[in-house]
NUVOKOL-712447 format. One record per residue (C-alpha): residue number from 1; residue in one letter; x, y, z. Coordinates in pm, 1 decimal. Layout:
# NUVOKOL-712447
<NUM, "A", <X, Y, Z>>
...
END
This chain:
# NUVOKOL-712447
<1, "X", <2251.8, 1521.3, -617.2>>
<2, "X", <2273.7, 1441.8, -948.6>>
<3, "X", <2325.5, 1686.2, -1221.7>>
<4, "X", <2119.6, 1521.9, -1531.2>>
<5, "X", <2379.2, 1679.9, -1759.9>>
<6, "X", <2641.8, 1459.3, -1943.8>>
<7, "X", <2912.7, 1668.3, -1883.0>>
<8, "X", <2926.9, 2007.3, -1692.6>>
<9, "X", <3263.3, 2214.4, -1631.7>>
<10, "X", <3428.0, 2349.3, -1322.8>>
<11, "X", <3602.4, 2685.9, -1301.2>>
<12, "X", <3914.6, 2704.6, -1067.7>>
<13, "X", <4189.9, 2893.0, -990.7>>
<14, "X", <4458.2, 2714.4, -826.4>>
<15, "X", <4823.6, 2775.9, -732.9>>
<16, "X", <5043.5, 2594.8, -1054.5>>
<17, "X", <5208.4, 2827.3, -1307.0>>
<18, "X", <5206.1, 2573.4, -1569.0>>
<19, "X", <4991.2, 2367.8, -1840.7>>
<20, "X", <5169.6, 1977.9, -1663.1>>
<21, "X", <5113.3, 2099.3, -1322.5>>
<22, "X", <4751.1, 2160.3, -1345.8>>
<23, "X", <4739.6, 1829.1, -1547.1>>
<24, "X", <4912.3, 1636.9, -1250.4>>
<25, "X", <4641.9, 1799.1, -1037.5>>
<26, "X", <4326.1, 1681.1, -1201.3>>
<27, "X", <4514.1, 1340.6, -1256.5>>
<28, "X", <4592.6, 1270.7, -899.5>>
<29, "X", <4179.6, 1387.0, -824.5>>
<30, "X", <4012.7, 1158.7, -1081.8>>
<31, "X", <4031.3, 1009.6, -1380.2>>
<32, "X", <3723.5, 1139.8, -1477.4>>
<33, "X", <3864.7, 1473.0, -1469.8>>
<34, "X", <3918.7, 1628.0, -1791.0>>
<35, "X", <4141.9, 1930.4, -1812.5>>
<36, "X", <4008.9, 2130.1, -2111.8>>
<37, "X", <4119.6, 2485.8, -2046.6>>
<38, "X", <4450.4, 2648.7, -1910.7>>
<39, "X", <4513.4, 3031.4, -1911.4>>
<40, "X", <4783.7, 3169.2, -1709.6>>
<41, "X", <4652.8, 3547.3, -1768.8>>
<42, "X", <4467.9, 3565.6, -1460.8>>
<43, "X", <4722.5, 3433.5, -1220.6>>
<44, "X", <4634.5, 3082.3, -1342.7>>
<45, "X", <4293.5, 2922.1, -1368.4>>
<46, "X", <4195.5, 2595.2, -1558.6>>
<47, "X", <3888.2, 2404.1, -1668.0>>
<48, "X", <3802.6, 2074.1, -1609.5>>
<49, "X", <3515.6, 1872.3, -1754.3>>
<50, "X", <3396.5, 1585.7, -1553.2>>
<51, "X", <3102.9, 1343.6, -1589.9>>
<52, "X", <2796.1, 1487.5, -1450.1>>
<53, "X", <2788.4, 1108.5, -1272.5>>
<54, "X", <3057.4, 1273.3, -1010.1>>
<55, "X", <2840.3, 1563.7, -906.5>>
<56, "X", <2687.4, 1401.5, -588.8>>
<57, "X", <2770.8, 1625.1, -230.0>>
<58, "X", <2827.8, 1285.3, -70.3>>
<59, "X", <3100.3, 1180.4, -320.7>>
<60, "X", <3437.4, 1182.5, -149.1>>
<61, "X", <3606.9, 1301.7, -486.7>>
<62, "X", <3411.4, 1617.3, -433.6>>
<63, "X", <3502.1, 1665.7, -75.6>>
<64, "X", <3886.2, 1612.5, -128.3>>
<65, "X", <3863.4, 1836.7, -403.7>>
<66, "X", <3738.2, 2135.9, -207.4>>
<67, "X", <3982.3, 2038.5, 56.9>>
<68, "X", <4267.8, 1958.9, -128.6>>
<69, "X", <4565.3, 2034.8, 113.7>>
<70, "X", <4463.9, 2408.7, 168.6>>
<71, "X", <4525.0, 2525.9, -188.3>>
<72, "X", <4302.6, 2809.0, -324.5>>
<73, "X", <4030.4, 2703.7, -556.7>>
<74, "X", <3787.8, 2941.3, -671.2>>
<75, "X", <3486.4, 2782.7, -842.8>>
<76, "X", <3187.4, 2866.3, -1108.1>>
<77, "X", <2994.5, 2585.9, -1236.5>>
<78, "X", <2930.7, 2583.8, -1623.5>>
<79, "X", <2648.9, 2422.4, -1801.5>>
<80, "X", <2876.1, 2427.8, -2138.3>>
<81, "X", <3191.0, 2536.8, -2296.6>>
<82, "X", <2972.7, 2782.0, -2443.4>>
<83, "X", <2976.4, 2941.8, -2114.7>>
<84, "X", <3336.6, 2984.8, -2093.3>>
<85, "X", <3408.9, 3265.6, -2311.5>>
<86, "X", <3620.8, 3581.4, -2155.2>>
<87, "X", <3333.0, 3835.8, -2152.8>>
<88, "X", <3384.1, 4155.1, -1981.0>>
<89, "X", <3159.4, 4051.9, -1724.9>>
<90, "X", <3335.8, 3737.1, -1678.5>>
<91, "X", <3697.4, 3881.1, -1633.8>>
<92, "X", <3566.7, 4126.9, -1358.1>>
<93, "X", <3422.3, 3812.2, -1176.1>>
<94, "X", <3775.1, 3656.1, -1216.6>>
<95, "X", <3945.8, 3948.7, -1068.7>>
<96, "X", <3674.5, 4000.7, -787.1>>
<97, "X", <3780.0, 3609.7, -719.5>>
<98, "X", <4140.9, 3715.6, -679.0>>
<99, "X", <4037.6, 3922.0, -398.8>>
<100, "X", <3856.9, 3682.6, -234.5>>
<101, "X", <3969.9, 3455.8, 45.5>>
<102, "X", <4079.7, 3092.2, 11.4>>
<103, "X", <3797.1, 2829.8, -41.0>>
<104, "X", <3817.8, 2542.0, 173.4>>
<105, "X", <3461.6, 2416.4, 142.6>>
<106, "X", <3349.1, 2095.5, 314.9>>
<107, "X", <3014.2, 1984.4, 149.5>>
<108, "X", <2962.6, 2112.0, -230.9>>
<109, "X", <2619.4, 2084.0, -416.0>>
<110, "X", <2554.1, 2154.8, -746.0>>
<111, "X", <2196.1, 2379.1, -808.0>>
<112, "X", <2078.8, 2245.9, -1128.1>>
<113, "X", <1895.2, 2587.9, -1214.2>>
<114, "X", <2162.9, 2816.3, -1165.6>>
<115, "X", <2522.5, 2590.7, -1273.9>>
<116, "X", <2705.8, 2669.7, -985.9>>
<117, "X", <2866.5, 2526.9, -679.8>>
<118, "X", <2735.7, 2680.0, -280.9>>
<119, "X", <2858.8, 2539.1, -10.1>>
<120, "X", <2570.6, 2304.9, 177.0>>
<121, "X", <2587.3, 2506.3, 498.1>>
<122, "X", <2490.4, 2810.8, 346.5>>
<123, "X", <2253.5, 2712.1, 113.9>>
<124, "X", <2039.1, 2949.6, 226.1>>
<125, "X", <2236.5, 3235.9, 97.8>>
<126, "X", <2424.7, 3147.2, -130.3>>
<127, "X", <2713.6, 3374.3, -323.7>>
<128, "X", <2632.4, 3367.0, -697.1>>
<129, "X", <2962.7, 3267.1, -764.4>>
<130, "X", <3218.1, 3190.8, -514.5>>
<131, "X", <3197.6, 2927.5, -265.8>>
<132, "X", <3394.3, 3046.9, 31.0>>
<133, "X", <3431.1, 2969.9, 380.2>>
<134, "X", <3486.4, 3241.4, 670.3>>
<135, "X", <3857.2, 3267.4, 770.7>>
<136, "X", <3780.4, 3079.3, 1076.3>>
<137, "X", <3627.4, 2763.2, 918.2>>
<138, "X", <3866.7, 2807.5, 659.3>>
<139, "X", <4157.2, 2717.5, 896.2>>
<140, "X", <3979.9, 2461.7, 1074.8>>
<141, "X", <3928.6, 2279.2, 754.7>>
<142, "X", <4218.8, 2308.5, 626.6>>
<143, "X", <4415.4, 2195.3, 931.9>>
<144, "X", <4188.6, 1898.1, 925.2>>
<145, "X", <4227.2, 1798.6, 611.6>>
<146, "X", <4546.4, 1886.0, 490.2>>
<147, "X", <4724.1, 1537.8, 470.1>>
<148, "X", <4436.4, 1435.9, 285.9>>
<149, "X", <4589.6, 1143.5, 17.0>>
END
């Protein structure tokens, strides 16, 4: 699926406690991915802005991304930088998503309406924010894809 947007951004959290390890992390993914935010306030989350050209569920990218040996990503879609900004409403979403359990998605789709990523096998009911597997398929993924290059 493709986004129609020439740029969108993806919110993560991830495990690295520093501005070159998060840079090493998008630089091993892609080179299309564009680290454009670091803040290590809320135990570490970054930005990255990659061509809307790379949002397709059947691009591998994608996959390895979600999968990328078992680390936690927690992820909000944004239609703009504009989006981005710390509101109140936004930091309780980040520390909700500190709560939550690891995300080890398998198959990621953008919805175009809303800017964010669901996982495809729940598309059905999808969590506003937070794509997140059960703890069950969460192992199972990871154990499968955790020597992923």
């Amino acid at each position: 699926m493709d986004v129609g947007l020439e740029n969108c951004y993806l919110f993560l959290k991830y495990p690295w406690k520093s501005w070159n390890g998060a840079r090493d992390f998008c630089d091993k993914l892609s080179p299309g991915a564009y680290l454009v935010e670091f803040d290590s306030e809320f135990e570490h989350y970054i930005v990255l802005r990659i061509a809307a050209g790379m949002y397709r569920a059947e691009n591998p990218w994608i996959g390895a991304f979600f999968q990328c040996s078992g680390y936690t990503v927690k992820v909000k879609w944004l239609r703009s930088k504009n989006d981005l900004h710390l509101s109140d409403v936004d930091r309780r979403n980040i520390k909700k998503w500190m709560r939550s359990d690891f995300c080890y998605g398998s198959a990621v789709t953008l919805d175009p309406q809303l800017g964010f990523g669901i996982m495809e096998r729940d598309r059905n009911n999808p969590a506003p924010f937070i794509c997140e597997a059960s703890p069950a398929t969460s192992t199972e993924n990871l154990n499968r894809t955790k020597h992923l290059p």
